[in-house]
C-alpha positions as CSV (number, residue, x, y, z in Angstrom):
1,X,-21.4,5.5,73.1
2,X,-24.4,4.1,71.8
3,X,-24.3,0.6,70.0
4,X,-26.6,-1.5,68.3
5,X,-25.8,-5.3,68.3
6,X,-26.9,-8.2,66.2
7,X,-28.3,-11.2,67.5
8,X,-24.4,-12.7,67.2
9,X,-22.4,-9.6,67.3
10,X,-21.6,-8.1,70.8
11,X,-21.1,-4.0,70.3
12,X,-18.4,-2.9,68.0
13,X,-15.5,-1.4,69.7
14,X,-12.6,1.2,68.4
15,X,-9.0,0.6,69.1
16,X,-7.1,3.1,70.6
17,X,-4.9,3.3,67.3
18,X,-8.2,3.7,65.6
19,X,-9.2,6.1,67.8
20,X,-5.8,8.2,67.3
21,X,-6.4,7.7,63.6
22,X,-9.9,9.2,63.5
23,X,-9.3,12.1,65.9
24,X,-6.3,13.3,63.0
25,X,-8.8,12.8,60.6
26,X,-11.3,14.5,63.1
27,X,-9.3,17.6,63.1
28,X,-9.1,18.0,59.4
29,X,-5.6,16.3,58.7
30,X,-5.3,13.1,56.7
31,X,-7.4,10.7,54.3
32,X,-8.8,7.5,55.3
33,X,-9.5,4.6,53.2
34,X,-11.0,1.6,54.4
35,X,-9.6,-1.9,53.4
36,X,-11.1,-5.3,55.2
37,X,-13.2,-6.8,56.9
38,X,-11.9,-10.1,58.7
39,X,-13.2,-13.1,60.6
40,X,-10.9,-14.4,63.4
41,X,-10.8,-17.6,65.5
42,X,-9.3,-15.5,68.6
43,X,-12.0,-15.7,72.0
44,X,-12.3,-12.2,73.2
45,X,-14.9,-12.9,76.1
46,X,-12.5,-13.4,78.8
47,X,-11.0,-9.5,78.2
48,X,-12.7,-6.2,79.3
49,X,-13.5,-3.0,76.7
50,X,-10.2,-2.1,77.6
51,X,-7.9,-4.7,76.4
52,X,-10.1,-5.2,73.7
53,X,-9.3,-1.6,72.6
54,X,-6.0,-2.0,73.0
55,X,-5.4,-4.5,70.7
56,X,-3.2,-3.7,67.7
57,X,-3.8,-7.3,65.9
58,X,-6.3,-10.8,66.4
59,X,-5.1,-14.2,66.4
60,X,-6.4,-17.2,64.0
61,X,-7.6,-15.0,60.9
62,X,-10.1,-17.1,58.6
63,X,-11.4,-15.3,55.7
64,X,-11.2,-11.5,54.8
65,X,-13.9,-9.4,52.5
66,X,-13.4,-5.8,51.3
67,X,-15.3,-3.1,52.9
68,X,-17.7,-0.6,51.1
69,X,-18.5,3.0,52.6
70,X,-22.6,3.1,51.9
71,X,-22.9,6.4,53.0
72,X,-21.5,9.6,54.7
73,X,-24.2,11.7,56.5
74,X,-24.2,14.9,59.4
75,X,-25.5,14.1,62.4
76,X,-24.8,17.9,63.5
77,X,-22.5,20.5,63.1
78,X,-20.0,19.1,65.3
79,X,-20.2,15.3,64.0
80,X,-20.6,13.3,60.8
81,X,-21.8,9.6,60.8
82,X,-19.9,7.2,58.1
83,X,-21.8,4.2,57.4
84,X,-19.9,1.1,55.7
85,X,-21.2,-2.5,55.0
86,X,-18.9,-6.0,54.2
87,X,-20.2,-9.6,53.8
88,X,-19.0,-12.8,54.3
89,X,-20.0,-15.9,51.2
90,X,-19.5,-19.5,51.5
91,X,-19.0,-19.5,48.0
92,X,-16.5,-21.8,47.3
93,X,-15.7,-23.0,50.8
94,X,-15.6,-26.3,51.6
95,X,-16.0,-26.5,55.2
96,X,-17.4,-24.6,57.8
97,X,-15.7,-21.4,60.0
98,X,-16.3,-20.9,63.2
99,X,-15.3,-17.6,64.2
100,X,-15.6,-15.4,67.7
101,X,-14.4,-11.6,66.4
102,X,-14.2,-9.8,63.7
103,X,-11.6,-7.1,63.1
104,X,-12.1,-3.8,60.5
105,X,-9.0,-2.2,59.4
106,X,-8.2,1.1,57.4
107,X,-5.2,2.9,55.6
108,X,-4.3,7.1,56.1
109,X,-2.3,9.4,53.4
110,X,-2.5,6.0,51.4
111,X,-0.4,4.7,53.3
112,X,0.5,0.6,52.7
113,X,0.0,-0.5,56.9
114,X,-3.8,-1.5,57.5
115,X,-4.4,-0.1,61.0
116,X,-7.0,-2.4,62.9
117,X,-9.9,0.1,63.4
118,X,-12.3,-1.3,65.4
119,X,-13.4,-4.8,66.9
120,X,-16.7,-6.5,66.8
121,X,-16.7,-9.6,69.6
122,X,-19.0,-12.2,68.5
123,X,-21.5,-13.5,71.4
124,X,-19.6,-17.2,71.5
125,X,-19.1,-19.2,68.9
126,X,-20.5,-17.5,65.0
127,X,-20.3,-20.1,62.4
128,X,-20.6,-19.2,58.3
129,X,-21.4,-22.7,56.8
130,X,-19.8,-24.5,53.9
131,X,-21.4,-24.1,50.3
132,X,-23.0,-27.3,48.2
133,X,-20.5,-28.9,46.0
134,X,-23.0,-27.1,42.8
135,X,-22.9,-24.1,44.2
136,X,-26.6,-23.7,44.5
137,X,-27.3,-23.4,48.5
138,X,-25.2,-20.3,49.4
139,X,-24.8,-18.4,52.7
140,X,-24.2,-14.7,53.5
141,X,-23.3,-13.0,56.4
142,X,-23.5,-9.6,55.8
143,X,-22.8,-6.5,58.5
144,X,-23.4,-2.7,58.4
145,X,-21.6,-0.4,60.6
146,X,-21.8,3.1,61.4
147,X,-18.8,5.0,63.0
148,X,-20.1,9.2,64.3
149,X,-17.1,11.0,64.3
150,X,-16.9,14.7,65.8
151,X,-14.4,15.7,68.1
152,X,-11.7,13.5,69.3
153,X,-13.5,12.3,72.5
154,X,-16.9,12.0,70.9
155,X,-16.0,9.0,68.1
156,X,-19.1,6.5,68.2
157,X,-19.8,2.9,66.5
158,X,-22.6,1.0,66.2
159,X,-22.9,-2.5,64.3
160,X,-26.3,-3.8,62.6
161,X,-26.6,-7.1,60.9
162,X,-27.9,-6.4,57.5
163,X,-28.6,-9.7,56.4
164,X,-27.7,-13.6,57.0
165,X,-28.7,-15.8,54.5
166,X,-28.9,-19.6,55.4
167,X,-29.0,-23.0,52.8
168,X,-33.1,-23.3,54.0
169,X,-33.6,-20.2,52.8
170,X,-31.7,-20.0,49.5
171,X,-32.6,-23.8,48.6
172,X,-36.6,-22.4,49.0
173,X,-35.9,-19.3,46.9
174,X,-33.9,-20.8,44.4
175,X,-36.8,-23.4,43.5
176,X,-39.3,-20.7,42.9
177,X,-37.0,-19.4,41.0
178,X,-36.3,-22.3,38.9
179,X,-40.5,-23.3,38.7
180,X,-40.8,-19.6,37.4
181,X,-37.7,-19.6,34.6
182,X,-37.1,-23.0,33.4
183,X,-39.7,-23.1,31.4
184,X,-39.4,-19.7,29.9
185,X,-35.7,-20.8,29.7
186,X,-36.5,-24.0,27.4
187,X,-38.9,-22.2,25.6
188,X,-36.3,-19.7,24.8
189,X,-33.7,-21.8,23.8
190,X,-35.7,-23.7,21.1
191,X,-35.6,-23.1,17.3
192,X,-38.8,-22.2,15.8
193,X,-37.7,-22.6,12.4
194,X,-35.1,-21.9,10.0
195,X,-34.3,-21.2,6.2
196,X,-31.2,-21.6,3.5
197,X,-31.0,-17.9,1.5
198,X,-34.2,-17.8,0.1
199,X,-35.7,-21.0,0.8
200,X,-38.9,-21.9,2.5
201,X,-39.1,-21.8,6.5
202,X,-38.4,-25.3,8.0
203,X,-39.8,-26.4,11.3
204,X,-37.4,-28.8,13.8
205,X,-39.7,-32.3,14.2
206,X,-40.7,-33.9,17.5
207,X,-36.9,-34.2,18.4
208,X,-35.9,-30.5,17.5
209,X,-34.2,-31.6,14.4
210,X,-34.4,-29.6,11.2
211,X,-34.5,-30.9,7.9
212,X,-32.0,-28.5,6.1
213,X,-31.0,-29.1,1.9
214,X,-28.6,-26.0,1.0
215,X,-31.3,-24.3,-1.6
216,X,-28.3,-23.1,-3.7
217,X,-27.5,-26.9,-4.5
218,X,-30.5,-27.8,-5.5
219,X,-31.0,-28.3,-9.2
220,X,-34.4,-26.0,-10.2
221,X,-36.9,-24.5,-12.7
222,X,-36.2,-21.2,-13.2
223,X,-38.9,-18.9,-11.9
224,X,-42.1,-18.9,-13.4
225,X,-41.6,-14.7,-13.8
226,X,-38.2,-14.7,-15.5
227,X,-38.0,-12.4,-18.3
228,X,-34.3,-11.5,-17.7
229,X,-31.2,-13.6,-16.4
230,X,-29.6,-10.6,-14.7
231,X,-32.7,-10.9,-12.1
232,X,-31.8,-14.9,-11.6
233,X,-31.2,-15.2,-8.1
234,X,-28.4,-17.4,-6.6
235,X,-28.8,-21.4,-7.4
236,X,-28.4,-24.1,-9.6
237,X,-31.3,-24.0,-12.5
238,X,-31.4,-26.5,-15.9
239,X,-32.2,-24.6,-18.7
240,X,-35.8,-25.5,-19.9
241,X,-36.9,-23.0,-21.7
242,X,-35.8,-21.4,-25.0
243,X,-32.6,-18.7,-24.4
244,X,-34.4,-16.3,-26.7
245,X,-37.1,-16.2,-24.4
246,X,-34.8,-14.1,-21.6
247,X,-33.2,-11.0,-22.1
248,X,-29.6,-11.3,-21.4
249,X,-29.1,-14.9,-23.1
250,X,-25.4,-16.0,-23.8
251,X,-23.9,-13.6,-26.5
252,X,-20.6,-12.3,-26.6
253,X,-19.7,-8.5,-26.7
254,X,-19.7,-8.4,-30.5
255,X,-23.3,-9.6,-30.2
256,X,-22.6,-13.1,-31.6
257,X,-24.2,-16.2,-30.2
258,X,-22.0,-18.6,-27.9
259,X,-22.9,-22.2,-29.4
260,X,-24.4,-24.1,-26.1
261,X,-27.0,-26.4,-26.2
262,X,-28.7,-24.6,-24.1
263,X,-31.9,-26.5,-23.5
264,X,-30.1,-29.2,-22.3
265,X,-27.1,-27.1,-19.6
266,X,-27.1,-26.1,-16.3
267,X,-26.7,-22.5,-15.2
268,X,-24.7,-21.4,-11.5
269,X,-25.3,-18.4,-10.2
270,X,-23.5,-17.1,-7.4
271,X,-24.0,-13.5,-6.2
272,X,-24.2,-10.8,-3.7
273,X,-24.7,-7.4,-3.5
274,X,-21.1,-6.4,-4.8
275,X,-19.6,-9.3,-6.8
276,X,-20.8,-13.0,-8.7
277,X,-20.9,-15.1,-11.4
278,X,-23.1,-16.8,-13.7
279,X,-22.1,-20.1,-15.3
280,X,-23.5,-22.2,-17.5
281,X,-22.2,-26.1,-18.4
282,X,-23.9,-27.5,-21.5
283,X,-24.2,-31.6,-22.2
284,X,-22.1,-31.2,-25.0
285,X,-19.1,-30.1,-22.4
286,X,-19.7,-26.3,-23.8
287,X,-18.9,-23.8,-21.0
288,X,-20.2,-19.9,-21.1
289,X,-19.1,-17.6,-17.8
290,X,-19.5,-14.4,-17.1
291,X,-19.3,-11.6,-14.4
292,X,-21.0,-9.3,-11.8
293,X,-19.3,-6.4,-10.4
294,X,-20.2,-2.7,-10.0
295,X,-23.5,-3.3,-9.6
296,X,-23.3,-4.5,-13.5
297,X,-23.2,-7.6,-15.4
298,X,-20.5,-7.9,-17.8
299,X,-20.2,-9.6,-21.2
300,X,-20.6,-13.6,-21.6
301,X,-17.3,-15.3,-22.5
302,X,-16.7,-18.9,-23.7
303,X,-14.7,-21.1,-21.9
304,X,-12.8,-23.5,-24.6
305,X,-10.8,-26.7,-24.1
306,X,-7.2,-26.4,-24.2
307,X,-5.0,-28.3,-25.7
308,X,-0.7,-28.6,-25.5
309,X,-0.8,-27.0,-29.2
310,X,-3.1,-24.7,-28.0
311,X,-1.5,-23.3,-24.9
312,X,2.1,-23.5,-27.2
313,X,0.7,-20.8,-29.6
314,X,-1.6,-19.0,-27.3
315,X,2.4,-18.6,-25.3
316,X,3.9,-17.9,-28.4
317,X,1.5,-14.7,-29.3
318,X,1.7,-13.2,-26.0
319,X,5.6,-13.2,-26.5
320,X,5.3,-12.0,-29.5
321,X,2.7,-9.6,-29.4
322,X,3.8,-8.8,-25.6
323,X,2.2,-5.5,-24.7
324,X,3.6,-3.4,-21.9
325,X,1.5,-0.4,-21.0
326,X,2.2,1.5,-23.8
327,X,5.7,0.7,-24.9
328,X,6.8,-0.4,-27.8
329,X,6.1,-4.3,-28.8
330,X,9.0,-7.0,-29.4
331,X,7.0,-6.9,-33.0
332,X,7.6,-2.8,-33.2
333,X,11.4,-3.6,-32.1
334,X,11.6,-6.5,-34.8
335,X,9.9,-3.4,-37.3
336,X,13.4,-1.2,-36.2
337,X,15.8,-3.7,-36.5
338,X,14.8,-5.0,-40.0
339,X,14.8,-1.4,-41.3
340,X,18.1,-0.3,-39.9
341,X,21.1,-0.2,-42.4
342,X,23.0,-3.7,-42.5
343,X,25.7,-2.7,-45.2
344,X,27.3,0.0,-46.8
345,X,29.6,-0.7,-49.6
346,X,30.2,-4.2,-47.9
347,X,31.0,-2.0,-44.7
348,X,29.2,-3.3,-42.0
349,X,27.9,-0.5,-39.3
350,X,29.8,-0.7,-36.1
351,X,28.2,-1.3,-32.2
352,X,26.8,2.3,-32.6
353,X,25.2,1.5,-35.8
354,X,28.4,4.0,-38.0
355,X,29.7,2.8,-41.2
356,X,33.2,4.4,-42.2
357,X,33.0,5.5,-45.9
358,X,36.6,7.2,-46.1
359,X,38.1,4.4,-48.3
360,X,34.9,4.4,-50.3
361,X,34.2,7.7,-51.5
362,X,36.6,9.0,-54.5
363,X,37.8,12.9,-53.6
364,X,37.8,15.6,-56.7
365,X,36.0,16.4,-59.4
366,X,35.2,15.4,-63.0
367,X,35.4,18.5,-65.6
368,X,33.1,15.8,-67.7
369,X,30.5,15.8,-65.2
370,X,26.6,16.0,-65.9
371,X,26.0,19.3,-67.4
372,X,22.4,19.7,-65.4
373,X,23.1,17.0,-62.6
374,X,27.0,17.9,-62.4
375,X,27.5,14.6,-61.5
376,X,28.6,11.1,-62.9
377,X,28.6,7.7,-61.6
378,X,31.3,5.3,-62.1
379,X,32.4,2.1,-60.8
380,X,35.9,2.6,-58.6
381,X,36.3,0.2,-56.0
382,X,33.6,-2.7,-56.7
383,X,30.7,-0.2,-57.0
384,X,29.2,2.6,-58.4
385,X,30.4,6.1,-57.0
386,X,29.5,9.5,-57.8
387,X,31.6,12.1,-58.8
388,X,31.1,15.9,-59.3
389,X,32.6,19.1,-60.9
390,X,34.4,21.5,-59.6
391,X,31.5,23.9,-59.5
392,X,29.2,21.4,-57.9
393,X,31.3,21.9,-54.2
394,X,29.7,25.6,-53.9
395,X,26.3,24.4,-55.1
396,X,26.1,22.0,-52.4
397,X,27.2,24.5,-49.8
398,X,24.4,27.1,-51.1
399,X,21.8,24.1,-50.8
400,X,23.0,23.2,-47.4
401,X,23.2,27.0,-46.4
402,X,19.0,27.0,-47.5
403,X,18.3,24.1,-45.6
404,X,20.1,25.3,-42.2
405,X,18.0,28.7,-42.9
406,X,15.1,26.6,-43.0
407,X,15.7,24.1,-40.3
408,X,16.5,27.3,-38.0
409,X,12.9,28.7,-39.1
410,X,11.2,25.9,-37.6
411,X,14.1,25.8,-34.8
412,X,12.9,29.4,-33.9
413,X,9.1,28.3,-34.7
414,X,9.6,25.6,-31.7
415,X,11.1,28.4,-28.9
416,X,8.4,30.5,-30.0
417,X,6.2,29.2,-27.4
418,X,2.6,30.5,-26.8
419,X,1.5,30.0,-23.3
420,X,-1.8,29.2,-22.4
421,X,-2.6,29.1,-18.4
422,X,-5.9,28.4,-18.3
423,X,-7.0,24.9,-19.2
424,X,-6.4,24.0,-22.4
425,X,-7.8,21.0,-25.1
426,X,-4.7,19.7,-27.1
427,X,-7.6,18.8,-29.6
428,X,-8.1,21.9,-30.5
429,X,-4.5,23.3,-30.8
430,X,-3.5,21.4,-34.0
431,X,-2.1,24.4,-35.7
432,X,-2.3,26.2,-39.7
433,X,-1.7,23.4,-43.0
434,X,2.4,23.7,-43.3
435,X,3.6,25.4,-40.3
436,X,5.0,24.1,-36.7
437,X,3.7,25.6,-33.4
438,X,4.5,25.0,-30.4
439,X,2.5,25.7,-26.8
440,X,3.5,25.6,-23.1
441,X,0.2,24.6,-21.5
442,X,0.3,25.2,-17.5
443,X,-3.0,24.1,-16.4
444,X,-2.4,20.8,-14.1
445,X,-6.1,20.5,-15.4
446,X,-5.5,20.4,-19.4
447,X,-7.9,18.2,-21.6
448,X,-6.8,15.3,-23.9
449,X,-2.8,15.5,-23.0
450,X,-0.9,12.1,-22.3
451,X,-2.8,10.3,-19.3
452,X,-0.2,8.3,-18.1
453,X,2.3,11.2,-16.5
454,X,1.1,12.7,-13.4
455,X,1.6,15.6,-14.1
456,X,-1.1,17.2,-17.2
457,X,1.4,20.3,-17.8
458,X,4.3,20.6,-20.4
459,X,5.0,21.2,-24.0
460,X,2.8,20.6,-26.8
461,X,4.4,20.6,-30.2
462,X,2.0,20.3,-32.9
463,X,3.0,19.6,-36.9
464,X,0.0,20.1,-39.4
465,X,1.3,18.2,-42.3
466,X,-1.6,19.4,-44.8
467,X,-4.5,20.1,-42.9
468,X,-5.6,16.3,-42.3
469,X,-2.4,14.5,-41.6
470,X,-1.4,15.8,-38.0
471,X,1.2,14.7,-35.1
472,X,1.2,15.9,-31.9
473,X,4.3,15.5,-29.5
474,X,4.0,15.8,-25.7
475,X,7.3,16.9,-23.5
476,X,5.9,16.6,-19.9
477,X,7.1,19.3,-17.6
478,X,10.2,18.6,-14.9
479,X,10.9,15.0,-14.6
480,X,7.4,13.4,-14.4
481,X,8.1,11.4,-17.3
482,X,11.1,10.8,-16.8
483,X,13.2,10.4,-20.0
484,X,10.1,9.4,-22.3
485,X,8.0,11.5,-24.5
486,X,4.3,11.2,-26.0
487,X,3.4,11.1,-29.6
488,X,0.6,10.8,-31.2
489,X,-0.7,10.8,-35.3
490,X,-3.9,11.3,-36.9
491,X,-6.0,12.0,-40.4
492,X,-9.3,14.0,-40.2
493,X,-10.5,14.2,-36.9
494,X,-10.6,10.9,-35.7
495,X,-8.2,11.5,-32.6
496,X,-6.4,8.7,-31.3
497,X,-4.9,7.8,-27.9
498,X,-1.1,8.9,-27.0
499,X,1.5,6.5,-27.1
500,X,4.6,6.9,-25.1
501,X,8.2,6.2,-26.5
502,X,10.1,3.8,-25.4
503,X,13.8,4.7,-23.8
504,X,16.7,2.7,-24.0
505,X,16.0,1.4,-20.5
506,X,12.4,0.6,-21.5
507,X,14.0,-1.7,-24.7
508,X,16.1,-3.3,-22.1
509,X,14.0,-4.3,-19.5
510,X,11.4,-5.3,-22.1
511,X,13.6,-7.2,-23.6
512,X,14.9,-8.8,-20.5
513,X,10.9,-9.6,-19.7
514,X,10.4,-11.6,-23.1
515,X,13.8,-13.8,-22.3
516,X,12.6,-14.5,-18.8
517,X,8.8,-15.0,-20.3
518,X,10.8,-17.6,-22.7
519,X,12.9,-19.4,-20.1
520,X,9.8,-20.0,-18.1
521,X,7.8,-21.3,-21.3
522,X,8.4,-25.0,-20.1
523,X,7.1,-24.0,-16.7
524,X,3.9,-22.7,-17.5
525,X,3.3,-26.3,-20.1
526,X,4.2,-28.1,-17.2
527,X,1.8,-26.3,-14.8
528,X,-1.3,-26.3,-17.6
529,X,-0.2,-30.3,-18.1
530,X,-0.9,-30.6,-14.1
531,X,-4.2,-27.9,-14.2
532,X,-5.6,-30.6,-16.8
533,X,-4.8,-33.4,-14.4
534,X,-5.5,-32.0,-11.5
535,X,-8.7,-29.5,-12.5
536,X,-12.1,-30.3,-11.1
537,X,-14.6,-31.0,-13.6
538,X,-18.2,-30.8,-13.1
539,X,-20.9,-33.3,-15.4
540,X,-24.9,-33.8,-15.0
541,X,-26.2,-36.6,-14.8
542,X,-30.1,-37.7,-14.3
543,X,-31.5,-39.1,-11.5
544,X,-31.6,-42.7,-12.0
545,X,-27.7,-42.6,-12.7
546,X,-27.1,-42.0,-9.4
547,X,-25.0,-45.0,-9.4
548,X,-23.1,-43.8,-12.5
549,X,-22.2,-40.4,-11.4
550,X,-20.7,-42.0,-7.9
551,X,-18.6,-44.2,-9.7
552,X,-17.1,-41.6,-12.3
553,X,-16.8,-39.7,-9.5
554,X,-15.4,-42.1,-7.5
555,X,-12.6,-42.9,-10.2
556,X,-12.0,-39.5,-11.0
557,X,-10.9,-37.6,-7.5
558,X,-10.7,-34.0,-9.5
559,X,-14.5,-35.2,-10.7
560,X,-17.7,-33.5,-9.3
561,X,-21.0,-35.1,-10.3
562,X,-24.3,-33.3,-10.1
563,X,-27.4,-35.3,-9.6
564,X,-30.6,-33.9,-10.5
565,X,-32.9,-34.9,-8.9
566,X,-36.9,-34.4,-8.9
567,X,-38.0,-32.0,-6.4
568,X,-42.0,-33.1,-6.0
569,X,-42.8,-32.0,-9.2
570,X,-42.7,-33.5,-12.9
571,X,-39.8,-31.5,-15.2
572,X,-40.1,-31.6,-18.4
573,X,-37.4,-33.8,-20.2
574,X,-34.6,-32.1,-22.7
């Protein structure tokens, strides 16, 4: 057998169960894995090679490491050599182990027992000393060894000692270490400089402090390039210069001026790449906001002061005006219900809006009647009631007859639909002067048809009045509207949007909305009375009334006061 020893290590021997593991594995049957490495207090030196081999366990175990298999390699065709490495760290270890053999063990058919291998007798007494209390003097004791299997009589070992690593040694490296990284270390570690958005760089002093004001809070010129406030970048500016002189200024959507005193206001702006806000607070407590989103600015509004009367009516026109997609208004509802029939006769309609005329109307005829009206009014029962002769029965049945005949005209003009599958413009199907038409239009992708049903197919019914007064009604196919049609009515060709009309449900729960928007009236007064007591408020004031503005700020805890004050430069006064 050839061994190589260490200068601690005697020769590495292989257990007689370790030798009946590796001649199965030598003849092709099983898998080994190998588990630990362990250091044992148990004095071999008073047993031959023998007894040593033919120990299944070792007494006094003190620290176990894991084994790694560096390499496998053929020695010839016969045998293989397996080479593994474990090491030993006093990391962590308090106090010093003494140790006199070390045992390797190993697992076949991944199997749970670990089978001691092999046994490596130390040459008296090894010792792996403690570690520093920091950690930075470590020791390593770290041991190759190389097993040559072939046949089952011909299983070698050999130990080397890779490496031990004492606390001299370590302590020495670990200061060149340190002389060579520290300083790139600190260097490393230190802040150059630093900057707020769009501020200047500012460097740390001798202490590595930095001098940081928020640039967004202070109060500023605006740039000397300005030509238009949608390029004014994020910060707090005062107004110094004309608003005509900027494209942009503070107009409202109909193009008419917002009254702020604007050379004497401040403007906010806060923005980003997707959303922000300009705002501007005047000394005359005038307030102008507006919006960025979609990569666009949108229309300046005024901000007023509110008032208890003024929230009271602005509550009372939403109710009444309330506007629900596009149903039907409580104003359109008021419309229906002053229009509908209160009395007949003194008859008042019943639930279903029915009046019962029976005892009111006179049956027969009068043989005096109107010769060209054959009719005659008289007063019977409290009020006027017509009467007719006895020819006027079949003239009424004749007119009727004419009217059915034309009713069931247009009746037949409606079925008569005419289909049009390919995509079709209801602006262009408005029909002849005088007649109805009707179209089924099957195109999911049809132009200028009711936007608000999923579904762009249905029934088009179109009634041309004269040539220039024109409706348009919309039935939407299945049940994508549900129970509600479209309608829509126009002079000339000014084309207007579709309305939908309002079900019985939609009267209900609009209704239902507008008593639950009333209720809650006192509610929304009492949460405006607490916005004005509870708002924050924002107010200039100049430099030398620094005093001022902490006190009304101080008294006022919804109160924020902004100081200007005079970056190293003169400004001009309002």
């Amino acid at each position: 057998m050839d061994t190589t020893t260490s200068k601690k290590m005697n020769q590495a021997l292989v257990t007689d169960i370790g030798r009946n593991l590796f001649s199965k594995l030598g003849s092709g049957k099983g898998e080994i894995l190998y588990t630990k490495a362990a250091l044992y207090t148990q004095d071999l030196s008073g047993m031959t090679d023998e007894q040593i081999r033919a120990l299944t366990s070792l007494a006094g175990e003190k620290m176990t490491t894991g084994i790694k298999v560096a390499d496998i390699s053929p020695v010839d065709k016969e045998t293989k050599q397996v080479d593994i490495e474990f090491a030993f760290s006093n990391h962590d270890l308090n106090e010093d182990i003494n140790f006199k053999s070390i045992g390797l063990y190993a697992t076949i058919d991944g199997g749970k027992e670990e089978i001691l291998v092999a046994i490596i007798p130390a040459i008296g007494t090894a010792t792996l000393g403690a570690g520093s209390p920091d950690h930075t003097s470590t020791q390593l004791i770290k041991l190759g060894v190389a097993f040559k299997l072939g046949a089952a009589a011909k299983i070698n070992i050999s130990v080397k000692q890779i490496g031990v690593v004492y606390d001299e040694d370590l302590d020495a490296a670990i200061l060149k270490l340190k002389a060579e990284y520290d300083p790139k270390i600190a260097e490393a570690g230190k802040v150059k400089g630093a900057k707020i958005n769009d501020g200047a760089v500012v460097e740390p002093d001798k202490d590595g402090i930095l001098d940081l004001i928020v640039d967004s809070d202070r109060i500023k010129d605006f740039p000397a390039d300005l030509k238009d406030l949608n390029d004014l970048p994020s910060g707090t500016y005062r107004t110094s210069k004309s608003a005509a002189s900027f494209a942009n200024y503070p107009k409202m959507q109909d193009g008419t001026n917002i009254p702020i005193v604007w050379k004497c206001a401040l403007i906010k702006v806060v923005k980003d790449a997707n959303v922000g806000y300009q705002l501007i607070v005047s000394s005359q407590q005038k307030y102008a906001i507006r919006y960025f989103s979609n990569n666009h600015w949108g229309y300046w509004f005024q901000l007023p002061t509110l008032s208890n009367n003024d929230i009271i009516k602005l509550i009372d026109s939403k109710v009444d005006g309330l506007n629900i997609g596009n149903y039907a208004t409580k104003t359109d509802l008021t419309s229906v219900s002053n229009s509908a029939v209160k009395k007949v006769n003194g008859l008042t309609p019943d639930g279903s809006g029915n009046v019962n005329v029976t005892s009111t109307v006179a049956r027969g005829f009068d043989a005096n009647a109107n010769a060209t009206t054959k009719m005659t009014e008289e007063n019977l029962h409290g009020g006027n009631q017509i009467l007719m002769d006895q020819n006027a029965g079949q003239d009424i049945v004749n007119w009727a007859k004419g009217q059915f005949n034309t009713l069931n005209g247009n009746i037949n003009k409606l079925n008569a639909k005419t289909e049009i599958p390919g995509v079709a413009n209801a602006n262009d199907l408005v029909g002849d002067a005088s007649s109805i038409s009707t179209y089924k239009l099957s195109n999911s992708g049809n132009l200028n048809v009711p936007d608000f049903y999923p579904d762009k197919r249905g029934t088009l019914i179109n009634i041309n009045y004269d040539g220039n007064a024109k409706t348009q009604i919309w039935i939407p196919v299945g049940n994508s509207g549900g129970d509600s049609i479209a309608l829509r009515y126009w002079e000339g060709n000014n084309y207007p949007k579709w309305k939908k009309l309002a079900t019985v449900q939609d009267t209900t729960n609009l209704q239902n909305q507008i008593n639950d928007l009333k209720k809650s009236n006192a509610d929304l007064i009492g949460t405006v009375n607490w916005l004005k007591d509870n708002a924050a408020i924002a107010r200039r004031f100049p430099a030398s009334q620094e005093a001022q503005a902490q006190q009304w700020e101080n008294d006022h805890p919804n109160y924020f006061a902004l100081i200007e004050k005079i970056d190293r430069k003169k400004v001009k006064a309002c």
